[in-house]
FIVEX-503534 format. One record per residue (C-alpha): x negated, y negated, z. Coordinates in pm, whole numbers, padded with zeros to 5 digits, always signed. Layout:
N
XYZ
...
// end
This chain:
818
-22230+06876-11205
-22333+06884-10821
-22371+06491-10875
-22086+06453-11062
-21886+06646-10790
-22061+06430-10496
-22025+06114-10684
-21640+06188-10711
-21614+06183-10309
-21627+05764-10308
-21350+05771-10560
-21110+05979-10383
-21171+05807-10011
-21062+05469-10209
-20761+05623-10311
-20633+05795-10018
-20763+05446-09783
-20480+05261-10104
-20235+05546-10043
-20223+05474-09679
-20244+05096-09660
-20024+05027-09979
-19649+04938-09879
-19556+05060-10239
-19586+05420-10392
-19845+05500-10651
-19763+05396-11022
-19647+05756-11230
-19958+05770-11428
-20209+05821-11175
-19988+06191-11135
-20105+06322-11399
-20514+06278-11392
-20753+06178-11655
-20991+06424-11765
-21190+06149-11844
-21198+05987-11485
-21554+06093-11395
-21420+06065-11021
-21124+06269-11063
-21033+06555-10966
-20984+06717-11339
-21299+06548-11508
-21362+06759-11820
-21772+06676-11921
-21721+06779-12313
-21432+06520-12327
-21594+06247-12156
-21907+06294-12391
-21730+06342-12664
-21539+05990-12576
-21847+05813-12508
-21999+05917-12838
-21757+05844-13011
-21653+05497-12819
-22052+05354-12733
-22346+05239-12933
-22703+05442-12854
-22771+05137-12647
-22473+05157-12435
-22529+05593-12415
-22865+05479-12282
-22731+05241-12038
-22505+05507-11902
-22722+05746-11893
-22970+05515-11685
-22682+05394-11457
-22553+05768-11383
-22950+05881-11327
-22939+05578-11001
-22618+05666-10865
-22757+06057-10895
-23053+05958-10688
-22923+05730-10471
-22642+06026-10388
-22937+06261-10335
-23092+06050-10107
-22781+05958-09885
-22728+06339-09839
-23077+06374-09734
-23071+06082-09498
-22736+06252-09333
-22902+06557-09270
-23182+06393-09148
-22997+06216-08904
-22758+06491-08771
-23053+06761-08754
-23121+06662-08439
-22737+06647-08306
-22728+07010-08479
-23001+07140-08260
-22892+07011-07953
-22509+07144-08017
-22668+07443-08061
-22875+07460-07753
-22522+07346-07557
-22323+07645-07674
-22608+07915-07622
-22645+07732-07250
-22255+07742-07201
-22262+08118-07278
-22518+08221-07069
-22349+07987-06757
-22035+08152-06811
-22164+08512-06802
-22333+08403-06516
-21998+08269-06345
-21832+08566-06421
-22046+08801-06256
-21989+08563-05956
-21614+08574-05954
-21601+08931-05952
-21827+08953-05654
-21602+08688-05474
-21285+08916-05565
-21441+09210-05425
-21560+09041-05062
-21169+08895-05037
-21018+09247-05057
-21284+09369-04816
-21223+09066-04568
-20867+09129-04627
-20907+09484-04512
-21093+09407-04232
-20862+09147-04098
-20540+09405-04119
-20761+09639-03888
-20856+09414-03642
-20439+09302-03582
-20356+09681-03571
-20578+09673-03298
-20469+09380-03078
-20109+09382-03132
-20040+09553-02827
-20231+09334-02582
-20213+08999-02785
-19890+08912-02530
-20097+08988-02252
-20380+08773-02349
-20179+08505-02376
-20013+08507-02072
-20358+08556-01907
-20491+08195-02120
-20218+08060-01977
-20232+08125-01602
-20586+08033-01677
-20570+07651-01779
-20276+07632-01518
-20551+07744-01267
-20745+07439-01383
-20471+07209-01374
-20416+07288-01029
-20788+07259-00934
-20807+06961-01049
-20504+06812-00894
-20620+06975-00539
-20965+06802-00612
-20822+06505-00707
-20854+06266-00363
-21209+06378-00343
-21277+06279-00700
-21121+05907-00654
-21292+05861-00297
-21690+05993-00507
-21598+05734-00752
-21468+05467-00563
-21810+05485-00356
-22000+05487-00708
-21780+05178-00815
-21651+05389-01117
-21340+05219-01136
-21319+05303-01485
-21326+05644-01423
-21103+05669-01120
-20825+05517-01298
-20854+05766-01594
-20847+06042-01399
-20554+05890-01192
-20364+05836-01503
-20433+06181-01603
-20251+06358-01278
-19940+06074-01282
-19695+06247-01427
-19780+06585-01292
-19743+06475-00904
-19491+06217-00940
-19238+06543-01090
-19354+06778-00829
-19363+06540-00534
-19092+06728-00403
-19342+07015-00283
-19525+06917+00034
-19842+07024-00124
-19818+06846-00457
-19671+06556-00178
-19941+06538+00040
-20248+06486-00263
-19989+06203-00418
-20011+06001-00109
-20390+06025-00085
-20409+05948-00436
-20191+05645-00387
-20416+05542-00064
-20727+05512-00268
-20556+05337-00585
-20461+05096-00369
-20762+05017-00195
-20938+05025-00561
-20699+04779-00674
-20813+04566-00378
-21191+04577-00461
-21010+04499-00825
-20814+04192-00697
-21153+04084-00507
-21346+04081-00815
-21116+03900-01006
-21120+03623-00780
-21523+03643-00730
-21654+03344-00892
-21921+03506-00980
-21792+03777-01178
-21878+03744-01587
-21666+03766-01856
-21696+04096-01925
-21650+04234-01618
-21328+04018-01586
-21194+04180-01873
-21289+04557-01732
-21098+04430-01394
-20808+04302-01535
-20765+04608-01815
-20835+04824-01515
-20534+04636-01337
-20326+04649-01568
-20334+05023-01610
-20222+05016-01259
-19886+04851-01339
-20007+04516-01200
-19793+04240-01291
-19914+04104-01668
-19755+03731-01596
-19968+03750-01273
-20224+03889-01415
-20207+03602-01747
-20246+03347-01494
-20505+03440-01262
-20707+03513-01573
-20668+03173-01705
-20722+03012-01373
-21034+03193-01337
-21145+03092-01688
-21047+02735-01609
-21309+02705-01327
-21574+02774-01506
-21486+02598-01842
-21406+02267-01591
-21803+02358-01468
-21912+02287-01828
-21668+02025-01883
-21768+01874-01559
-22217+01895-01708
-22073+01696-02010
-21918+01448-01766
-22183+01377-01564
-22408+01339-01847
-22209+01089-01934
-22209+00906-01592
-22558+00957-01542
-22681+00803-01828
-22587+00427-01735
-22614+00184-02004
-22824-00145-02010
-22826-00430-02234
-23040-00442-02515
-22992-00762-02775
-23017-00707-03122
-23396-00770-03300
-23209-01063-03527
-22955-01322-03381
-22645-01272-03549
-22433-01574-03691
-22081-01676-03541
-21766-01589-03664
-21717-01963-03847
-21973-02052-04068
-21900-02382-04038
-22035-02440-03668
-22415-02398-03689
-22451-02469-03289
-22325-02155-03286
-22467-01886-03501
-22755-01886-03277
-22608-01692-02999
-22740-01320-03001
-22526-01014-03024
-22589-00741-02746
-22512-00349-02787
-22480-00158-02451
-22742+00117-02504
-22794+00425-02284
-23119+00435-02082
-23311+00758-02127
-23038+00943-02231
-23027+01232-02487
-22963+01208-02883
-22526+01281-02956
-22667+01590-03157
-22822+01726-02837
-22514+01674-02665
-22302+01744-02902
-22506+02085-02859
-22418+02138-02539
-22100+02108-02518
-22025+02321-02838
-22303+02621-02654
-22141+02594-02348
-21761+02476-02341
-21694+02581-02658
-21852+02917-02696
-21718+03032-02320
-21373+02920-02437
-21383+03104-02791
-21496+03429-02524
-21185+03337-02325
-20933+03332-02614
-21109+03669-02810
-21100+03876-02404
-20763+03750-02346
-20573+03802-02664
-20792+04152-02644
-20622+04222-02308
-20257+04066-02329
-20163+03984-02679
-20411+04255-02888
-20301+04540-02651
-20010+04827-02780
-19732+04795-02549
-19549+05123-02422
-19241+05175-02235
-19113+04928-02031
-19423+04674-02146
-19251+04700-02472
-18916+04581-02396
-19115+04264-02171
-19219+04114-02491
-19587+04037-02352
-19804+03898-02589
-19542+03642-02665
-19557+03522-02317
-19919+03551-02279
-19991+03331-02634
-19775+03053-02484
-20003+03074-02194
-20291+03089-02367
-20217+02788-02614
-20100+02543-02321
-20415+02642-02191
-20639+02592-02484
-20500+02236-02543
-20507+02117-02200
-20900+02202-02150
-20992+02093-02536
-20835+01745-02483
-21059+01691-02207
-21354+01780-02407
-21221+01581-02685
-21238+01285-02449
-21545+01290-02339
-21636+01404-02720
-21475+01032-02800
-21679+00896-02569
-22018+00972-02668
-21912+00897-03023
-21848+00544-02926
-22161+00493-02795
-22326+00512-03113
-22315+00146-03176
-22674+00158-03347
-22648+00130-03748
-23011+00279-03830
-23031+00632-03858
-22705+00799-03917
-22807+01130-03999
-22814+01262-03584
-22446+01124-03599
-22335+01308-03876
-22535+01671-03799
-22346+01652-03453
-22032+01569-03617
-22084+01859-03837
-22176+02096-03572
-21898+02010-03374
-21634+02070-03692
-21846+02380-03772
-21805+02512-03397
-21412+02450-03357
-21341+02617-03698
-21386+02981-03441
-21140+02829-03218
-20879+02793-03547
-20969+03156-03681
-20925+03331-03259
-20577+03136-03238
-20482+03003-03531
-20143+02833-03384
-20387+02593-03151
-20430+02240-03219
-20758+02223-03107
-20879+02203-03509
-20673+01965-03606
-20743+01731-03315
-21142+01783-03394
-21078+01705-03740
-20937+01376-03630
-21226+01303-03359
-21466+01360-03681
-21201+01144-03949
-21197+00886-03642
-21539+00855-03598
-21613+00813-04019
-21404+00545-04027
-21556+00331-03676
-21876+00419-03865
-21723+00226-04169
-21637-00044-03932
-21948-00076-03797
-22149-00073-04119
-21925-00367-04262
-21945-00527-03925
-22295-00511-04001
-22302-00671-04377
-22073-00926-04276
-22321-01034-03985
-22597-00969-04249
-22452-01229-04461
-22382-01467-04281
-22761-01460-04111
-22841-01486-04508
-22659-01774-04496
-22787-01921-04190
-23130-01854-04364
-23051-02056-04657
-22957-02310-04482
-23269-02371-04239
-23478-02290-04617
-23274-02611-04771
-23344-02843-04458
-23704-02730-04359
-23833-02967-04655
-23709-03255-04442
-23853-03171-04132
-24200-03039-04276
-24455-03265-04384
-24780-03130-04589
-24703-02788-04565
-24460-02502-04573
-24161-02470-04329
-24161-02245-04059
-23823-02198-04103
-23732-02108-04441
-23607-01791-04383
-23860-01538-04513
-23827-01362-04828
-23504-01646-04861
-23706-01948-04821
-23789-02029-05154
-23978-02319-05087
-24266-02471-05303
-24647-02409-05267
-24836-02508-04951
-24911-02900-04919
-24631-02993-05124
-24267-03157-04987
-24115-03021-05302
-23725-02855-05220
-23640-02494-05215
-23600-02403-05587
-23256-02295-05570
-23260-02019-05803
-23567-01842-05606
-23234-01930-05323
-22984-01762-05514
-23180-01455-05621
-23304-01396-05275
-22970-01426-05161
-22817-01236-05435
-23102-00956-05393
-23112-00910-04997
-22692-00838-05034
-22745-00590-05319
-23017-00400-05155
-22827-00415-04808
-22505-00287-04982
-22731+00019-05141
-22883+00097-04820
-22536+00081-04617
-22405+00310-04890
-22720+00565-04874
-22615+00579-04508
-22279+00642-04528
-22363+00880-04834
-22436+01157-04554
-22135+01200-04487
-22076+01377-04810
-22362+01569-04866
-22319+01940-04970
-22433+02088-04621
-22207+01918-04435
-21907+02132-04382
-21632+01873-04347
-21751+01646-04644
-21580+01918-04893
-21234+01932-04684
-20936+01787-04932
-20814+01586-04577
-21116+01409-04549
-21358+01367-04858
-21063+01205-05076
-20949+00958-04807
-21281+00891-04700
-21428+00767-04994
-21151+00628-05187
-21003+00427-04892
-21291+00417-04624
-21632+00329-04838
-21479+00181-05147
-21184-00005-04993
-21298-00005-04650
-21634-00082-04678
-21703-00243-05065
-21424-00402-05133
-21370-00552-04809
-21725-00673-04793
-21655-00863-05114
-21350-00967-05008
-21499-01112-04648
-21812-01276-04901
-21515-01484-05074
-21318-01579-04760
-21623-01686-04586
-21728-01879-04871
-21369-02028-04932
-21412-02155-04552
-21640-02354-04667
-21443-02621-04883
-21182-02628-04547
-21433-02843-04380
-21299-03215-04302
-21503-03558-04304
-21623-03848-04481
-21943-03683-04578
-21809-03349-04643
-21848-03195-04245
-22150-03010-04189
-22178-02795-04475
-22479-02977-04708
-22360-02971-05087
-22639-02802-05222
-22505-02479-05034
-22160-02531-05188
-22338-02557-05528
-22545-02233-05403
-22226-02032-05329
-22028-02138-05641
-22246-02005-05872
-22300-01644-05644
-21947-01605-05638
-21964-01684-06038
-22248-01430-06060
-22013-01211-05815
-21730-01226-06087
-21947-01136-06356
-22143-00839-06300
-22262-00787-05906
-21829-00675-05843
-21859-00415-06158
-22199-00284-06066
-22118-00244-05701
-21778-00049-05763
-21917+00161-06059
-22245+00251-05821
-21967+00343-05546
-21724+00529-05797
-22043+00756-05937
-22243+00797-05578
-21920+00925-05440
-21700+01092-05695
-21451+00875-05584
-21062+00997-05684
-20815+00682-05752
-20543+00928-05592
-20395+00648-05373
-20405+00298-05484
-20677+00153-05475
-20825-00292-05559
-20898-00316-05912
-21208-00446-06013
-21034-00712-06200
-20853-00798-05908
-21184-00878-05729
-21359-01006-06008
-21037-01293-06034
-21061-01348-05626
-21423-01429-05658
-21373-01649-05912
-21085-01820-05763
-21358-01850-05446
-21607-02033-05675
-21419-02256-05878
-21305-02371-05522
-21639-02415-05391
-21718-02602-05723
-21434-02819-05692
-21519-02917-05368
-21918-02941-05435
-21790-03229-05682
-21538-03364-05459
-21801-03421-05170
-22087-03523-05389
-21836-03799-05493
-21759-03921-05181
-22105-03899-05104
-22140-04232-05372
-21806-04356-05326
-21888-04431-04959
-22229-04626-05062
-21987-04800-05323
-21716-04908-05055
-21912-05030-04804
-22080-05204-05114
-21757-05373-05179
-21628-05446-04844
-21946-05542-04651
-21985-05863-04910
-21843-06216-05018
-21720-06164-05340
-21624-06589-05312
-21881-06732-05153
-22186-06506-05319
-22435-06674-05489
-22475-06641-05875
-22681-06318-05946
-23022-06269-06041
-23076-05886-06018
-22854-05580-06059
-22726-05467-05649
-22954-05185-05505
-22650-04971-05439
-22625-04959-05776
-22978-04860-05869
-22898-04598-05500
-22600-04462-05741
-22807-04395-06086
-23056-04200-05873
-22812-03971-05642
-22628-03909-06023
-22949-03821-06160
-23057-03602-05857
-22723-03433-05834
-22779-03378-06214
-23120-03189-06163
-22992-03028-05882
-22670-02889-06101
-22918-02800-06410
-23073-02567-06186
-22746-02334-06141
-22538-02405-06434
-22567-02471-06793
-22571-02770-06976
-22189-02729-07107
-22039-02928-07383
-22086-03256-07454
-21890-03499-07741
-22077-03679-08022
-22211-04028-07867
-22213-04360-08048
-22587-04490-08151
-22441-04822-07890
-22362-04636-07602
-22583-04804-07377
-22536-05109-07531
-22146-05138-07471
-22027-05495-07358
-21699-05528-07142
-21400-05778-07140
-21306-05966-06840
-20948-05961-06934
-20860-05599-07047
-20998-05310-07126
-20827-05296-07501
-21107-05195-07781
-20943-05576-07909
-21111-05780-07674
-21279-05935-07861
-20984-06085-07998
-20899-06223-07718
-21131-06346-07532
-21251-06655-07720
-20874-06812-07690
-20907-06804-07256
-20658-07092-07100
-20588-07102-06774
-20216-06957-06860
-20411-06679-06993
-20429-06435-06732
-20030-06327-06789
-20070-06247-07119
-20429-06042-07018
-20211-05864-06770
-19934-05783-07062
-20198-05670-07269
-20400-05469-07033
-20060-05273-06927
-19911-05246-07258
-20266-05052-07346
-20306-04849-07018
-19936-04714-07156
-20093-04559-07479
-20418-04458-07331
-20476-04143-07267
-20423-04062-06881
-20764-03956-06664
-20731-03692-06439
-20961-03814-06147
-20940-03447-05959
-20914-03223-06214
-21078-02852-06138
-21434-02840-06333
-21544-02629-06585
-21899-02386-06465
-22142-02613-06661
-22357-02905-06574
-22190-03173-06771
-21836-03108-06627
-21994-03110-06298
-22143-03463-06331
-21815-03578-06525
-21596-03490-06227
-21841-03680-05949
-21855-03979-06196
-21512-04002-06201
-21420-04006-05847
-21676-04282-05801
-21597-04508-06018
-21221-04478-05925
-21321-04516-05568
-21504-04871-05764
-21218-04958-05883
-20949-04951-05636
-21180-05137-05369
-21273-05387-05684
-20855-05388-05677
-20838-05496-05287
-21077-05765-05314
-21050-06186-05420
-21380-06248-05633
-21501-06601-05692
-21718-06704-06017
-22032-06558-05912
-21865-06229-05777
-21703-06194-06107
-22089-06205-06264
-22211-05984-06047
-21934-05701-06107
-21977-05748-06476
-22405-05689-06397
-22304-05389-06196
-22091-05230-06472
-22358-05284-06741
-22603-05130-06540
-22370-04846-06423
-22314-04825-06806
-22672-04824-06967
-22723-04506-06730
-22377-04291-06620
-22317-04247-07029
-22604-03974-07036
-22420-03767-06809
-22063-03743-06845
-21898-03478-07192
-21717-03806-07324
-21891-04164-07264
-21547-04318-07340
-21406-04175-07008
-21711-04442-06806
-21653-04691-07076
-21231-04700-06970
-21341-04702-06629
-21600-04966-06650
-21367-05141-06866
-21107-05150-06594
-21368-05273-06320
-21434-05549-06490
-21056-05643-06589
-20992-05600-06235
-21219-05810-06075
-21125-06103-06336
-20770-06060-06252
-20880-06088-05866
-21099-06384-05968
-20988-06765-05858
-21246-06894-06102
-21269-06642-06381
-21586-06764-06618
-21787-06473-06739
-22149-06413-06762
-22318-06445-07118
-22385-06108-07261
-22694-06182-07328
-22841-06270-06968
-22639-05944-06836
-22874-05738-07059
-23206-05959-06945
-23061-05889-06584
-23035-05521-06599
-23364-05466-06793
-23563-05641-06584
-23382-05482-06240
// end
């Protein structure tokens, strides 16, 4: 029954836990308990038996009776485990409570020994003031005559104690002890006595304050000693505005001594000119006379690093000003006022001093700061620059914590914003001359193969040369050119940007600062420096296609070709690459608005379809000049009957196919329509350029020619119209297609000026077939030179006084065997 008692614990904790969680009141049976509940409260064994025999099988009795033999055990053996594990807790509760009984006893005692010393103190005490009522009066009248006594002695050795320590130079000391005996004379200087020792006392102050005075104007006198002086002079009622101002003008002397080292530094230090270890191009790439001239940086001549002065001026100036401002705001501003002082509202006046004062020495320093800074002209090492830079922010941060109303820190943080950004200038003032040296490269690399013979040029430029093996007069491959190039602006652009990166390193205090990290990398490196790098690559390449002439100015085509395609390569990955390296090496913030990439990307490819456009435009003028002078240099009446295709024309097959190889090299083949299995084989009308001339051309009569003309008109109206100077697509074929076109137009409008007799007639109609059995290859549509060689012809046999065409035949046997 002792399990059946425990085992009824589990069932009574469930119910009380449902009594006191359940919202709803028990249901009315569980009142009145079931003698059966082997949990409850009022379990009755014989009736539970009884029920079970009566209700179960002999299996089922078994299984009970094995189930209630576990939860027996396992009952036993949680009690024993509790007792187990609170033996120790009973043992030490025990050992508590034997120990508190003991220290209490213990405590007891004591308080009754304490009580019994109190009463006999107590006792003792009432005694003693029995004893000494009677003459306590008398003892203190006695006490006092006594320190009166010493009052007076001292007063009456007064003079002689101001004259010992004015010969000691205890000035400290004399004025305490002056101070002390004020009051005392100045109420009883009605008594000769008390008279007499105020006027000697006042002789000596006096001439102490005039070894005072003396000090303070000693040059010589430190800082601290200043500061003893003038605290010493003002306890002696001395005049504070006076007092303000001869302090300052004594710190000013020696503040303008430091100010005065930095300044001759400066002057010392006289610069000389040193040029530049590569000659920098001009501003206008289009004048090569001029991109020889060198560029020349005044550099100092054994004078110290900007860090070391820099150093100076922040050890000196600025740590003897920070001393100024701490033992001046100690003395004037720092210092309780009393009495009148009070009312005088002091430190007020003496901060405005001090402040006016502060900002008219540090803009001195700041100038000659400024100075030094723009002598750094040098791009190479830029760490020196920014460590002094840093120092000097680090330094003037004391200055904003002594007087926090100055605008000394704000001005430094300028100087150091300032300088940033003429560092930005300088770096991009050094890419831009970078690039256009690159440029001055590739063009020497693209002439030296002219000027060399057997052997490599001498100047192709160095890792931009690009020119073919030794002993060969092969040309600069031109996209070894254009990788060089490409290359030696990424790498510069990486190294400018690892530069200006220290700037924002983590040790440099300034690089954190809200007012200058954001602005500094969103507007100075990326827009400032990147994107206006970029930019200035575009510009200077548009400037290129501005250049007048009949052969296209100075600039060689090949280097029009050569910047296209960099500006193409520019628009499709170097621009994105560039900005994205920027963006992540910087953590730059787009808080202010800032060039999108897009917006670059479309500029640069704005600058090369430009460069493109005019590549083609001067490469056909190139052959429409040999083609004018062609026409107009001969006697298209009096010429004799041809015999062999003209060597212009054989000149024009081989520029086309040049200019072709030359284009392959940069740009890809492009598009091309389906040609005929006859395109070299194409035969042309004399008297239009309708696809029905064969029709016509057997029923020739001299009244002919108006009815050609009709015809030739009527189809020009449904053909479809040629765009000579339409932009190019970036591909080889459209290339060739555009330069094609402007030459034979240039053909055909001096074909258009000229008379032709029989023989000239022959001779265009060779030309065209020649021009024909060659120009097809190259164009995206071979009916664009068939309309144009169509033309040609019908022009020159509507210029013709004798218009008899050549057999077809002997054309072909003409231009096969020229």
């Amino acid at each position: 029954m002792e399990a059946e008692s425990g085992s009824s614990s589990p069932g009574r904790k469930r119910r009380l836990l449902r009594l006191y969680y359940s919202a709803a009141p028990e249901p009315q049976q569980e009142e009145q308990p079931d003698p059966c509940d082997i949990n409850g409260a009022q379990f009755d064994p014989e009736l539970y038996l009884n029920k079970l025999r009566k209700e179960c099988s002999l299996t089922e009795l078994m299984d009970q009776e094995s189930c209630m033999v576990k939860q027996i055990r396992s009952l036993d053996s949680d009690m024993q485990t509790l007792v187990y594990e609170n033996y120790n807790k009973f043992i030490s509760a025990t050992d508590t409570i034997r120990k508190m009984k003991n220290d209490f006893k213990k405590m007891e005692d004591e308080m009754d020994c304490l009580s019994t010393n109190m009463a006999a103190i107590t006792e003792f005490s009432a005694r003693i003031s029995g004893t000494l009522q009677d003459q306590h009066a008398q003892i203190t009248k006695l006490s006092g005559v006594h320190t009166l006594l010493r009052k007076l002695q001292f007063l009456f050795e007064l003079p002689a104690r101001l004259n010992k320590c004015l010969e000691l130079q205890a000035f400290a000391q004399a004025v305490s002890s002056h101070r002390r005996a004020r009051c005392v004379l100045q109420q009883y200087s009605h008594m000769p006595s008390f008279r007499g020792i105020q006027d000697d006392c006042h002789a000596i102050m006096e001439r102490l304050a005039q070894q005072l005075r003396q000090k303070f104007r000693d040059g010589g006198t430190s800082a601290k000693e200043l500061s003893e002086c003038v605290e010493l002079l003002l306890q002696l009622d001395e005049p504070a505005e006076e007092l303000c101002d001869k302090f300052l003008s004594h710190a000013q002397t020696r503040l303008e001594a430091d100010l005065q080292g930095l300044e001759a530094e400066l002057r010392d230090s006289a610069p000389i000119d040193v040029s530049t270890q590569k000659p920098s191009t001009a501003a206008n790439p289009m004048s090569p006379s001029e991109s020889s001239t060198s560029s020349h940086f005044l550099l100092p001549a054994a004078r110290t690093d900007i860090l070391e002065f820099i150093d100076r001026g922040c050890n000196e100036f600025v740590s003897n000003l920070c001393l100024v401002i701490a033992s001046y705001q100690e003395l004037f501003v720092n210092r309780p006022q009393e009495g009148e002082l009070a009312s005088r509202n002091i430190p007020q006046m003496a901060n405005n001093k001090l402040l006016v004062f502060v900002d008219a020495l540090a803009a001195r320093y700041f100038s000659l700061v400024e100075r030094r800074i723009q002598e750094e002209k040098g791009v190479g090492d830029n760490s020196l620059l920014v460590r002094a830079l840093d120092r000097f922010h680090r330094r003037l941060q004391a200055v904003s914590k002594l007087l926090p109303g100055s605008a000394v820190p704000s001005q430094g943080t300028e100087i150091v914003i300032q300088a940033a950004r003429e560092r930005i200038k300088q770096y991009l003032s050094a890419l831009q001359s970078f690039y256009l040296d690159s440029l001055t490269d590739v063009r020497q690399a693209l002439a030296a193969p002219r000027l060399s013979v057997g052997g490599t040029s001498s100047a192709g430029g160095g890792a931009l040369a690009g020119s073919g093996p030794p002993g060969k007069e092969a040309p600069p491959s031109l996209p070894d050119l254009l990788t060089s190039l490409s290359n030696s602006i990424l790498n510069q652009i990486k190294s400018v940007l690892a530069s200006v990166h220290l700037f924002t390193t983590k040790d440099i205090t300034f690089s954190n600062k809200p007012y200058f990290k954001g602005e500094f990398c969103s507007q100075g490196v990326r827009e400032g420096l990147v994107v206006s790098f970029i930019k200035f690559i575009c510009q200077s390449s548009r400037q290129f296609c501005e250049s007048a002439g009949d052969r296209g100015g100075s600039t060689p085509p090949v280097l029009l070709l050569l910047l296209s395609r960099l500006c193409l390569d520019f628009e499709t990955s170097t621009i994105s690459y560039i900005l994205t390296l920027t963006d992540e090496q910087f953590l730059v913030q787009h808080r202010s608005p800032v060039t999108a990439v897009t917006a670059l990307c479309a500029e640069a490819r704005e600058a090369a379809q430009k460069l493109l456009n005019h590549y083609v435009k001067v490469q056909g003028l190139i052959i429409s000049q040999m083609l004018r002078k062609s026409v107009e240099t001969r006697d298209w009446v009096n010429t004799i009957e041809p015999r062999n295709v003209r060597a212009v024309m054989k000149r024009v097959v081989e520029d086309t196919t040049s200019i072709d190889v030359q284009v392959g090299l940069l740009y890809e083949e492009g598009v091309r329509k389906a040609h005929s299995s006859d395109s070299s084989k194409r035969t042309f009308s004399v008297y239009s350029s309708s696809r029905q001339q064969i029709r016509y051309a057997p029923s020739y009569t001299p009244s002919a020619p108006m009815d050609t003309n009709l015809l030739s008109n009527i189809h020009k109206l449904f053909s479809e119209r040629i765009d000579i100077f339409s932009p190019v697509e970036f591909n080889k074929v459209s290339v060739l297609t555009g330069i094609i076109k402007i030459s034979l137009k240039t053909f055909l409008e001096c074909v258009r000026l000229r008379t032709f007799g029989r023989y000239g007639l022959q001779q265009i109609q060779v030309d065209c077939h020649y021009l024909q059995m060659y120009l097809w290859r190259f164009v995206s549509d071979e009916n664009l030179v068939h309309f144009l060689l169509d033309e040609i012809v019908g022009s020159a046999a509507h210029r013709c006084l004798d218009p008899s065409p050549m057999e077809q035949s002997v054309i072909e046997v003409i231009c096969e065997r020229g």
